[in-house]
C-alpha positions as CSV (number, residue, x, y, z in Angstrom):
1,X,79.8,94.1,107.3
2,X,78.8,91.4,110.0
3,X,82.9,90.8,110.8
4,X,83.6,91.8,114.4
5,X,87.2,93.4,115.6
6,X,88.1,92.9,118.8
7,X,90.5,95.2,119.8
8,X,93.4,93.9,122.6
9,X,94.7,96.4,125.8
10,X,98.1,95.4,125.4
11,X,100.2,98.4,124.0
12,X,103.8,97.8,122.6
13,X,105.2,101.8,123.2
14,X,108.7,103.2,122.0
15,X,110.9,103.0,125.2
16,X,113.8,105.6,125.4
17,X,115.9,103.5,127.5
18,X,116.5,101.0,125.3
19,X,119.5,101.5,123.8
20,X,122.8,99.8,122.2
21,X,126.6,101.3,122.3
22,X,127.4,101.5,118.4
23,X,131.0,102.6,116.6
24,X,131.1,106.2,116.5
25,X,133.5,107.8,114.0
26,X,134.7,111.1,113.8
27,X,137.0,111.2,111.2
28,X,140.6,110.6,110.2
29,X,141.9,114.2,111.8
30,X,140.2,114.0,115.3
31,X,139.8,110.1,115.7
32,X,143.9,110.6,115.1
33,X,143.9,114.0,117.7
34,X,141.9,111.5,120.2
35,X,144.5,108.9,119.8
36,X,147.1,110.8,120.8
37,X,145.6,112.8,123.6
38,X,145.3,109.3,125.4
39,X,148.7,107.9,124.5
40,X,150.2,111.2,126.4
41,X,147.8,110.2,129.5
42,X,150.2,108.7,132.1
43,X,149.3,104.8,133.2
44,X,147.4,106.5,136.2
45,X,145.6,108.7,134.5
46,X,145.0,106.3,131.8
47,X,143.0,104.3,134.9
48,X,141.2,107.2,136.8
49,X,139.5,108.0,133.7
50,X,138.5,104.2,132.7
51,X,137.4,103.2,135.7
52,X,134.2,105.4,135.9
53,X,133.4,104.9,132.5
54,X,133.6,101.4,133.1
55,X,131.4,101.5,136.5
56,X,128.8,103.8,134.8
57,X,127.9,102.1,131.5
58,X,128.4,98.2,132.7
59,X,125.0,98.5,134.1
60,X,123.4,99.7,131.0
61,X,125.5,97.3,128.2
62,X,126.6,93.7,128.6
63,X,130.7,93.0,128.5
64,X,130.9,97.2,127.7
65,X,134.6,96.7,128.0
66,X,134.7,94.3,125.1
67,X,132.4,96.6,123.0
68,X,135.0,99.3,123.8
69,X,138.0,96.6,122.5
70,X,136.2,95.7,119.5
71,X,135.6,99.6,118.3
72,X,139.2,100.1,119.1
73,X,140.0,97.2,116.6
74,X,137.8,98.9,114.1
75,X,140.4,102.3,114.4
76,X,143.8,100.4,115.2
77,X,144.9,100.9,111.5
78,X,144.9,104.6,112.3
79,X,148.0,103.8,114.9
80,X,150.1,103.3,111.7
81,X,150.1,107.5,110.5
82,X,151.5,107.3,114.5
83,X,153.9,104.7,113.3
84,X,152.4,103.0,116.2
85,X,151.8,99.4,116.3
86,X,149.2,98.1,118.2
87,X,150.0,95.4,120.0
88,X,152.6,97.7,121.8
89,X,149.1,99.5,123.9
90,X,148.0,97.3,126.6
91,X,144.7,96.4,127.4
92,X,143.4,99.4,129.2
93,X,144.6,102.3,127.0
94,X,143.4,100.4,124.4
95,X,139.7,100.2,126.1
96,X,140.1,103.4,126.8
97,X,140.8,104.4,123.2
98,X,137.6,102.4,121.8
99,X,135.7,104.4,123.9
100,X,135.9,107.7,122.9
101,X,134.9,105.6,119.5
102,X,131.5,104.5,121.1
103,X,128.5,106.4,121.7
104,X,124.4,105.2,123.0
105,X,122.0,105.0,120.7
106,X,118.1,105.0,121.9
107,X,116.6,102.4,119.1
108,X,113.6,102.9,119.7
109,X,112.9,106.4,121.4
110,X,110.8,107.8,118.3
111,X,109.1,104.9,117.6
112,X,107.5,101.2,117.5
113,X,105.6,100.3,114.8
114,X,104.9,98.0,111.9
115,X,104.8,94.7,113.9
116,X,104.4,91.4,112.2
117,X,104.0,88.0,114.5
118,X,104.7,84.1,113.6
119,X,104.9,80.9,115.5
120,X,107.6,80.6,117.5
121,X,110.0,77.5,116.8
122,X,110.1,76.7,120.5
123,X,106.3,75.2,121.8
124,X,107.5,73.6,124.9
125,X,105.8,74.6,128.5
126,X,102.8,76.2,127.7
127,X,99.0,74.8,128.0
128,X,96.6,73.4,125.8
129,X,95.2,75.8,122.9
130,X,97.8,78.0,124.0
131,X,100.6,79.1,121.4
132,X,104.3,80.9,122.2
133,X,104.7,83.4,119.3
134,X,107.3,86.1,118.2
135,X,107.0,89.7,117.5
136,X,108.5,91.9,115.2
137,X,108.7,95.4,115.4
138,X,110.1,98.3,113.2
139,X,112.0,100.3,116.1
140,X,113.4,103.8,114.9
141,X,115.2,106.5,117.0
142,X,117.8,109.3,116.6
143,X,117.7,110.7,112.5
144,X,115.2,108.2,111.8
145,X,117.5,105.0,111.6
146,X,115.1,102.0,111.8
147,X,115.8,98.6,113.0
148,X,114.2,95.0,113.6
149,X,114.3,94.3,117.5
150,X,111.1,91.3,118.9
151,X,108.8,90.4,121.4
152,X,107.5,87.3,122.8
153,X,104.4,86.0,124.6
154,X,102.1,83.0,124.7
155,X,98.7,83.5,123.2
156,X,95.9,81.6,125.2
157,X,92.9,79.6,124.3
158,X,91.6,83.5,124.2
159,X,94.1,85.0,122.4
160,X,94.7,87.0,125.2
161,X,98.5,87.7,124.9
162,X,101.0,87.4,127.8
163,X,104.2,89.2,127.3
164,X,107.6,87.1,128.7
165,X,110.3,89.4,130.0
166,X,111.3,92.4,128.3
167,X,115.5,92.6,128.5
168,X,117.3,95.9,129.1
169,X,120.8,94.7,128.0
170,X,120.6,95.2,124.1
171,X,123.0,93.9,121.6
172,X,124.0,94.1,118.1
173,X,125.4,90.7,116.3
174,X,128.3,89.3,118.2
175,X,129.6,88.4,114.9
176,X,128.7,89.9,111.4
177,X,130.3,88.0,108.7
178,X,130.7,89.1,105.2
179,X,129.3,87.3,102.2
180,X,131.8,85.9,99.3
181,X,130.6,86.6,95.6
182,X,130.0,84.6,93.0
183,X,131.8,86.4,90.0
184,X,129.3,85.5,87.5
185,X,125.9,85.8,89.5
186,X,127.5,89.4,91.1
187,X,127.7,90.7,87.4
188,X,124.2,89.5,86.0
189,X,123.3,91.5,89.2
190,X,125.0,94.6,88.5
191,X,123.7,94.4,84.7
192,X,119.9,94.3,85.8
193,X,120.7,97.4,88.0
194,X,122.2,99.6,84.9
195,X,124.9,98.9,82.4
196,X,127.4,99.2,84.4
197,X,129.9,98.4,82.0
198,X,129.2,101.3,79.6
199,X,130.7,103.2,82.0
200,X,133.6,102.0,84.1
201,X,135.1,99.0,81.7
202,X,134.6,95.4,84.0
203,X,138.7,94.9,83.0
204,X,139.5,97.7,85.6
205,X,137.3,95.9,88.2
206,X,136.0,92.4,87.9
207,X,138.4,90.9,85.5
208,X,141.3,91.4,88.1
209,X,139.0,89.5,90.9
210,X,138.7,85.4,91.3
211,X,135.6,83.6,90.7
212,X,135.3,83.8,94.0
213,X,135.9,87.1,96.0
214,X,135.3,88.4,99.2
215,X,134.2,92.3,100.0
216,X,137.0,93.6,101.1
217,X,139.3,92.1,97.6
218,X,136.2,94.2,96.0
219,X,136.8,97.0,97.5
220,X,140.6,97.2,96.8
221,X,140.1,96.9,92.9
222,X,137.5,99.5,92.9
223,X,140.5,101.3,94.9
224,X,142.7,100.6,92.4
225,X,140.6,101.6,89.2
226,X,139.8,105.3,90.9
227,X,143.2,105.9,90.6
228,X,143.8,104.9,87.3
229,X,140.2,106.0,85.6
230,X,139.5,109.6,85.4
231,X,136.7,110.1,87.8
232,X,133.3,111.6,86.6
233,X,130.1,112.2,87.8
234,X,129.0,109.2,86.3
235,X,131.9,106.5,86.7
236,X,131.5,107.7,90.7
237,X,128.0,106.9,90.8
238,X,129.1,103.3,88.9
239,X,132.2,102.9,91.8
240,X,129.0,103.8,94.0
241,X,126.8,101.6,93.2
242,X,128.9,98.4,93.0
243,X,130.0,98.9,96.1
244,X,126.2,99.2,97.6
245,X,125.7,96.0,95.8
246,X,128.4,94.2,97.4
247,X,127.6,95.2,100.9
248,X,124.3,93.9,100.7
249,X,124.9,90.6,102.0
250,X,126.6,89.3,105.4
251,X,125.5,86.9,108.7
252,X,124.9,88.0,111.8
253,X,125.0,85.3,114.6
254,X,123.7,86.8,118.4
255,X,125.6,85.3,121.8
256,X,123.5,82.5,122.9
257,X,123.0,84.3,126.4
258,X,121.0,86.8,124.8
259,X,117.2,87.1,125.4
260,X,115.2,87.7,121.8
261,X,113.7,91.0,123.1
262,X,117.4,92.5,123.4
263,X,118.7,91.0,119.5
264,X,118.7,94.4,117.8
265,X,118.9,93.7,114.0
266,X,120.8,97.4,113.3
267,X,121.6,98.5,109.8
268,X,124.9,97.2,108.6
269,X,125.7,97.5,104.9
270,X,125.7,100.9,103.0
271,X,122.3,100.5,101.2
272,X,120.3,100.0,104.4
273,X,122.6,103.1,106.8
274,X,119.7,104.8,107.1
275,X,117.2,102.2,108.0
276,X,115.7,98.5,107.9
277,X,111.8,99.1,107.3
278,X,108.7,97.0,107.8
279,X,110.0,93.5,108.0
280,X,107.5,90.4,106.7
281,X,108.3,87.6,108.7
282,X,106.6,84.3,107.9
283,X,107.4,80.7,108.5
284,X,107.9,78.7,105.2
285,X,107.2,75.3,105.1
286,X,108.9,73.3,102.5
287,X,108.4,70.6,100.5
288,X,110.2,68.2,102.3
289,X,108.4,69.8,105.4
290,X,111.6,71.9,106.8
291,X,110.1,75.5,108.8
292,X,112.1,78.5,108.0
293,X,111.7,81.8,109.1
294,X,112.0,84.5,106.5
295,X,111.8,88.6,106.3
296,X,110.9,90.5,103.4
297,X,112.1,94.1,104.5
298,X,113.3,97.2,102.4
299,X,116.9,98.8,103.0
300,X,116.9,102.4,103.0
301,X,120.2,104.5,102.2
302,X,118.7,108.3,102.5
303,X,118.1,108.2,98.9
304,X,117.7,104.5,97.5
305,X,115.4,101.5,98.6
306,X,116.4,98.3,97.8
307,X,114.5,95.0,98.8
308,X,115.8,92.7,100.6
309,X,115.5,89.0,102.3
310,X,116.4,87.9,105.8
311,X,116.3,83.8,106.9
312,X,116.4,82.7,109.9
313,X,115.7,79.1,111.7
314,X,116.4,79.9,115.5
315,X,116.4,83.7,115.3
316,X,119.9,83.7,116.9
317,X,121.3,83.3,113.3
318,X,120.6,85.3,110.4
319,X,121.4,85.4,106.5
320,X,120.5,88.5,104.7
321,X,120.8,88.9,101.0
322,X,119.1,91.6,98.6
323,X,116.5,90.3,95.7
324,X,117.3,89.8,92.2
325,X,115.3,90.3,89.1
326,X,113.8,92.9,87.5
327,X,110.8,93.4,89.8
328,X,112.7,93.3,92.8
329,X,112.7,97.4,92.9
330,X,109.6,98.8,95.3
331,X,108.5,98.0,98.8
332,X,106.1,95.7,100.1
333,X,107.4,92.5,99.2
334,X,105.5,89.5,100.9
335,X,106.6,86.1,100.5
336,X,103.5,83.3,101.1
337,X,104.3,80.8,103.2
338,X,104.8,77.8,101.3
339,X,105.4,77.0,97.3
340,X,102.4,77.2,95.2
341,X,102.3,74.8,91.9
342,X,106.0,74.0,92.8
343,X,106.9,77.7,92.7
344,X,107.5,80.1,95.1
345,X,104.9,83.0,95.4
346,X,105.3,86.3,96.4
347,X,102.7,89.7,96.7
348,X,104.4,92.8,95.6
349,X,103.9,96.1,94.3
350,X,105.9,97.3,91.6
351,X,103.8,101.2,90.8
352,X,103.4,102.0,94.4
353,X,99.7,102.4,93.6
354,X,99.1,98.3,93.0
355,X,99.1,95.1,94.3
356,X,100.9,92.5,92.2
357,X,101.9,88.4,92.5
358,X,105.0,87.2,91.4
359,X,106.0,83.2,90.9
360,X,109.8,82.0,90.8
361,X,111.9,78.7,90.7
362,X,114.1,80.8,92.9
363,X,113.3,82.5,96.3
364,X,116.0,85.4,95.2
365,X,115.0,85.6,91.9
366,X,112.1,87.9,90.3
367,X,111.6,88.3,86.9
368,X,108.1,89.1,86.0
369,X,104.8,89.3,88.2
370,X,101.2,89.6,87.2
371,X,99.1,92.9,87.9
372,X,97.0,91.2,91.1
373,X,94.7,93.9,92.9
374,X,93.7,97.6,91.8
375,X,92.3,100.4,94.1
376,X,88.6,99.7,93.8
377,X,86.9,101.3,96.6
378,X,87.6,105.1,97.7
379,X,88.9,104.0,101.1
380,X,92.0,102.8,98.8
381,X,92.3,105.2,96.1
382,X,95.5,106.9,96.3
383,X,97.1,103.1,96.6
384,X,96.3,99.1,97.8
385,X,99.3,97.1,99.0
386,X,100.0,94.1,101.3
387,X,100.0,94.3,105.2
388,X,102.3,90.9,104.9
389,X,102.2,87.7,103.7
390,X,98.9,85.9,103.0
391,X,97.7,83.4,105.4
392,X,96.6,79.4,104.4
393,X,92.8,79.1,104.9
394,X,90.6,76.4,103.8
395,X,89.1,78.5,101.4
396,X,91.7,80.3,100.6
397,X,94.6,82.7,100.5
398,X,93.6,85.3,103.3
399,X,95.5,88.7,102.2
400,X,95.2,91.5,105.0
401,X,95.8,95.1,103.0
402,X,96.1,98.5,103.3
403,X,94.1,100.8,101.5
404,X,95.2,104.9,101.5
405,X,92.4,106.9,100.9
406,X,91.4,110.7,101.7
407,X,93.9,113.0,103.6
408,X,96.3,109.9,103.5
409,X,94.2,107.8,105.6
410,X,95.9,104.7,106.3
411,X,93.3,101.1,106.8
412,X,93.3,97.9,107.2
413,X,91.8,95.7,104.4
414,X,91.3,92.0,103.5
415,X,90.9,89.9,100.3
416,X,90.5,86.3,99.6
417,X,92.8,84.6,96.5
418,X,91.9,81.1,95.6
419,X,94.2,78.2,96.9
420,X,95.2,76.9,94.0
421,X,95.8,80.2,92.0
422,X,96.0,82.7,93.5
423,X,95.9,84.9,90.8
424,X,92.2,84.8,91.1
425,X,90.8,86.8,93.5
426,X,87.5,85.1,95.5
427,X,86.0,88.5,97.5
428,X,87.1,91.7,99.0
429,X,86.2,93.7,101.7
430,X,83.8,96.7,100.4
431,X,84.6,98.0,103.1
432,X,87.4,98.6,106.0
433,X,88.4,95.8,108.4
434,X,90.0,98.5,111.0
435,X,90.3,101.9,110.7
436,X,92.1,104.3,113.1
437,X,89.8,105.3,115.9
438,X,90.1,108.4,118.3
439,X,93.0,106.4,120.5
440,X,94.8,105.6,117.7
441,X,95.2,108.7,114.6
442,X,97.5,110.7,116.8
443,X,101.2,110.0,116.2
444,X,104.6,110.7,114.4
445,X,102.4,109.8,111.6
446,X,98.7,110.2,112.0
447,X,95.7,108.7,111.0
448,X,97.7,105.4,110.2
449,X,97.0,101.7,110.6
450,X,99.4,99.2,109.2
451,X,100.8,96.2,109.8
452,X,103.3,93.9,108.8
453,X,102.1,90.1,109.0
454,X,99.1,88.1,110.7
455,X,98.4,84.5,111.8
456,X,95.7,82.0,112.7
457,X,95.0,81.0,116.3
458,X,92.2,79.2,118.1
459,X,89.7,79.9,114.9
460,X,90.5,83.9,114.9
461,X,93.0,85.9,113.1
462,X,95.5,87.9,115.0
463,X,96.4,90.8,113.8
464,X,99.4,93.4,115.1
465,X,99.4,96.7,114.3
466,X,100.8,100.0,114.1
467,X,98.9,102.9,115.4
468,X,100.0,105.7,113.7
469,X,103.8,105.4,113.4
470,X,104.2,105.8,116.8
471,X,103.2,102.7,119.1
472,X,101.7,99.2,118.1
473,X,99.1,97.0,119.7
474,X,96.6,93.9,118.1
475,X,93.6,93.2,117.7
476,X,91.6,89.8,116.8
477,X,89.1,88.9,114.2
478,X,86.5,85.9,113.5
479,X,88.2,84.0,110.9
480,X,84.8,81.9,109.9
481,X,82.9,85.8,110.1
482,X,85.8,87.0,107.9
483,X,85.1,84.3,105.2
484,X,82.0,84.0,105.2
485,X,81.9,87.8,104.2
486,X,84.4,87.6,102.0
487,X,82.9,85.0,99.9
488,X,80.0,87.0,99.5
């Protein structure tokens, strides 16, 4: 294969001191035994045992003694079994209070992987051929729990990559709004998932709500109907599940005095508790020539996946909704970066074993997608997928993959679709582009290369990568050498 890798020093590795102060709950019995251990602490003892928590952990959080207020907000309905109300606490007992409600968590102590990298929106002071791009990383610490955190650098006329600033005071969303439903959409929704309503009947739940409802009116009514429906296994599993549904959308906005590398993008609704995996960022041009940043990423529940779509246009404000549509059910989801025949486009795979494309009039809707790409070589045997969304060449749609192949090897591939449909595929790779080498098999996961989007600078193709689950670096490849073998 006369394509040449050129593999970069700089290495992105999990850092244990990175770390946000998240809502700990410990149920009703002891958050209400905590309560009232501090409401029997006199006013000076109240203050001896504030002020060192204070001085400790405002060097490692930013405004710790509002986090501590907010999580306090989050138990104040608790004060009422007190018969309590809790505007009679002042300030510092209720600090106090929110944080024995508030514990560290390391975001990023097991591991940073699955990167993905795209333009970033702001190209002002930096030199000629040189381009400021953004990161994405898959951080996971503690039980596994994966978020979305970032990088950035400027990539120079050598695609060498200078990192800026890394920041140590992390944050979650300063504010996390929750999505209102559309009756009728939130329904179709439900009835692609299962029949729902051959199970619990829609009069004891979505008859009683508006057109319009918020999460928290859903909630209530599925409150409600418990109580009046005899529970089974099977109408718990429907209460379940319509309640996953309905968490699956909200906003999260970051302060504006936040670097990017300390936005931590930290599971929030019930389908995703247990992680956000391997994010696809791309910027989407469209047709009236508006950039938008979007994410394919999969939420993860400890026993359900469930795709999902993140939009962004200044990456201090995000919308995430799930995907509709009856493929919208596997991972790997990759969303190219502009329409295609007026549609959008999107790579998927639907077996786990192939790759597949999908069109749609709507970028949340999926109905039906095409059967694309099947393991052909035995370097991709057990399964082919994407490693993110293709990327616009002149002669073509350039599709980095991954290829699984003996003892679960994991590589790097590439493929070129043609422009105009990209159903039809022009060449692949017979063999790998990058496998793992000696540095780079040993990890939480080994013998793994993967990665979650590429782009085009300065005539080569700049890849990120994970190395084995565990730490993530890039590496750079000919784009006129990859082409030119690919069209062979």
């Amino acid at each position: 294969m006369q394509v040449t890798v050129n593999r970069k020093d700089v290495k992105f590795y999990p850092d244990a001191s990175r770390k946000i102060a998240r809502f700990l709950y410990t149920g009703d019995e002891r958050a209400l035994n905590t309560i009232r251990s501090v409401l029997n602490m006199s006013e000076t003892l109240v203050s001896q045992t504030l002020s060192p928590v204070l001085r400790d952990y405002s060097l490692r959080h930013r405004n710790i003694s509002k986090i501590f207020e907010k999580h306090f907000n989050r138990i104040a309905h608790l004060l009422k079994q007190l018969e309590i109300e809790p505007d009679s606490l002042n300030i510092s007992q209720k600090i106090l209070i929110g944080s024995y409600f508030t514990m560290e968590y390391s975001i990023e102590a097991a591991a940073f992987f699955n990167p993905s990298i795209v333009e970033h929106p702001d190209q002002s002071e930096i030199g000629k051929d040189e381009k400021r791009v953004i990161l994405s990383f898959r951080a996971t610490g503690e039980g596994h729990i994966s978020s979305i955190v970032f990088r950035t650098g400027v990539l120079d006329k050598n695609k060498n990559l200078s990192l800026e600033p890394v920041g140590k005071m992390l944050e979650e969303a300063e504010h996390i709004r929750r999505h209102v439903y559309d009756k009728k959409s939130f329904s179709a929704k439900l009835n692609e998932m299962k029949d729902i309503h051959a199970i619990v009947p829609s009069g004891l739940i979505l008859d009683k709500l508006n057109d319009k409802f918020t999460y928290g009116e859903l909630r209530d009514c599925i409150k409600e109907a418990r109580k009046s429906l005899y529970l089974t296994g099977e109408n718990d599993i429907s209460f379940n599940q319509i309640t996953w549904l309905a968490s699956s959308h909200y906003e999260l906005e970051f302060s504006l005095d936040t670097n990017i590398s300390e936005r931590v993008i930290f599971p929030v609704s019930v389908n995703e508790k247990n992680g956000i995996e391997d994010a696809r960022f791309v910027k989407f041009t469209d047709d009236n020539g508006e950039c938008v940043y979007y994410a394919t990423y999969t939420a993860y529940d400890g026993a359900t996946i469930l795709p999902k779509m993140l939009e962004t246009k200044d990456f201090y404000h995000f919308r995430i909704m799930p995907f509709h549509g009856e493929i919208a059910q596997n991972k790997g989801m990759a969303l190219f970066p502009r329409k295609v025949n007026g549609k959008y486009a999107m790579l998927c795979r639907l077996d786990g074993y192939n790759n597949y494309i999908a069109f749609s009039d709507n970028i949340s809707i999926w109905r039906k997608a095409t059967l694309l790409q099947q393991p052909k070589f035995p370097w991709e045997f057990v399964q082919i997928g994407n490693c993110g969304s293709p990327v616009e060449t002149p002669e073509g749609w350039l599709v980095i993959t991954h290829g699984v192949g003996p003892m679960r090897e994991y590589v790097l591939g590439a493929s070129l679709l043609d422009l105009q449909n990209p159903e039809i595929e022009i060449g692949r790779l017979k063999s790998p582009l990058l496998m793992p080498n000696a540095n780079e098999r040993e990890g939480y996961v080994p013998n793994v290369v993967y990665s979650c989007g590429s782009m085009i600078h300065n005539d080569d193709l700049i890849i990120p990568y994970a190395m084995s689950d565990y730490a993530s670096t890039y590496a750079t490849v000919n784009l006129k050498e990859l082409l030119n073998e690919l069209k062979k």
